[in-house]
N, C-alpha and C positions, 0 to 999 in steps of 0.2 A: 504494500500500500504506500501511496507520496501522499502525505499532507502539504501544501507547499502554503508558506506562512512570512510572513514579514519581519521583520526585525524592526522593535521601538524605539525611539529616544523621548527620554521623559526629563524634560528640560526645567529647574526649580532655580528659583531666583536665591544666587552666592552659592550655588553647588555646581560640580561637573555633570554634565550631562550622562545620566544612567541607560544602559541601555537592555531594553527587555524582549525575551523569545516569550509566546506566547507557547501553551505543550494543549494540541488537541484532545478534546475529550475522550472521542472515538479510541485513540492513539492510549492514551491514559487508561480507558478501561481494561483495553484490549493486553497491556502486562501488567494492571492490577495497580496501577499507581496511585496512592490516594494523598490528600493535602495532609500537608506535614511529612511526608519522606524526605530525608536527606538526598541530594545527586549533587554530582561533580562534573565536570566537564575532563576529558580527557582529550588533550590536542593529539591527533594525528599528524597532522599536515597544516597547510596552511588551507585547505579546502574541505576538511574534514574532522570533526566532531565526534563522540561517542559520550551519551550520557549512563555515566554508572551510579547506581542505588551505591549511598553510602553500606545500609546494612538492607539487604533482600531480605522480604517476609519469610518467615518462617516458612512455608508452604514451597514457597521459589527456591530455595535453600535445598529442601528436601531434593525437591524433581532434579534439581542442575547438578546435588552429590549423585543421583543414580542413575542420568544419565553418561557422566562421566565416570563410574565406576567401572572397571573391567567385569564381563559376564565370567559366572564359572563356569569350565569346561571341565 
């Protein structure tokens, strides 16, 4: 899926200008994101981004150890 979205600048008088991404709701439910998670930005490049959960729920946690666990044989 592309969400494709704008980037803000929120301009306050004797301050630098802040500047804000807005995170689609669709996008948000869709890996569980709710208000109040921590995220980070993680620079790739200078054309790319990656947003990581400071701490994944409990639940994402689980799935991501077993999916990366080796199967037994």
């Amino acid at each position: 899926m592309i969400y494709p979205l704008r980037v803000q600048a929120i301009r306050s008088r004797g301050q630098n200008p802040r500047l804000y991404v807005s995170f689609p709701l669709a996008l948000a439910a869709a890996i569980g994101l709710e208000p109040g998670d921590q995220v980070q930005w993680e620079l790739l490049d200078r054309s790319e981004l990656h947003l990581l959960r400071v701490q994944p729920p409990p639940a994402l946690a689980k799935s991501k150890a077993r999916q990366s666990s080796p199967k037994p044989t």
